[in-house]
C-alpha positions, 0 to 999 in steps of 0.5 A, spaced: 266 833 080 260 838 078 254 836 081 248 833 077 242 838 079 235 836 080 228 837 081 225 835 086 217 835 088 215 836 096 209 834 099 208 834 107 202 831 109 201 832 117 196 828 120 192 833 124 186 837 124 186 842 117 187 849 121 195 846 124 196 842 118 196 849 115 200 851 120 206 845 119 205 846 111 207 854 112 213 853 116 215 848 111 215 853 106 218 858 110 225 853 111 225 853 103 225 860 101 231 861 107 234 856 104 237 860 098 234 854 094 230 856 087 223 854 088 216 854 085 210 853 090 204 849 087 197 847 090 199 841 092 207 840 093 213 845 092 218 844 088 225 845 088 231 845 084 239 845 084 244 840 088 241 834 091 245 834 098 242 840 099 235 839 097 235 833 102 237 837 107 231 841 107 227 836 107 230 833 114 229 841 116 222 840 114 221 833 117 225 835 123 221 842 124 214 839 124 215 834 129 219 839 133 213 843 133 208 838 135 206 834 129 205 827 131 205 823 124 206 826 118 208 823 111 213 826 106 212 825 099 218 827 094 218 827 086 225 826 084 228 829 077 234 829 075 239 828 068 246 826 066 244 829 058 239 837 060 234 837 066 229 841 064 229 847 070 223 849 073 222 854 067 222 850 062 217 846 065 213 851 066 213 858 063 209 857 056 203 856 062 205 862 066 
């Protein structure tokens, strides 16, 4: 059975002082651009796309890297896109915008 892929939005949200939330933040961003996953960062969330399974790996990664690193608390907000008939890819979305 082919996967249905999916967009999924990923905000991490560290609660601790601007400087290391940046820091948390950058880290994440580091794991998803080794993941092999297509993705698009933003001002306020990043976005990737393909295999669910995948996708949610990387964010226990990220989850698990900023509370290994020090984070206290942290929230982690998702968007999840996803279509039996076509998704709309990260390209269609976006790119008359570009």
């Amino acid at each position: 059975m082919n996967e249905i892929p999916v967009n999924i939005a990923i905000q991490l949200l560290p609660l601790c002082e601007k400087e290391k939330a940046l820091d948390y933040i950058d880290q994440a961003i580091t794991i998803i651009k080794h993941s092999g996953i297509k993705y698009e960062v933003g001002p306020f969330e990043t976005t990737l796309e393909g295999d669910y399974n995948k996708i949610m790996n990387i964010v226990t990664s990220i989850k698990e890297e900023a509370l290994n690193s020090g984070a206290n608390d942290i929230i982690i907000n998702l968007k999840i896109s996803a279509s039996r008939v076509k998704l709309l890819s990260i390209d269609d979305k976006v790119n008359k915008y570009r």
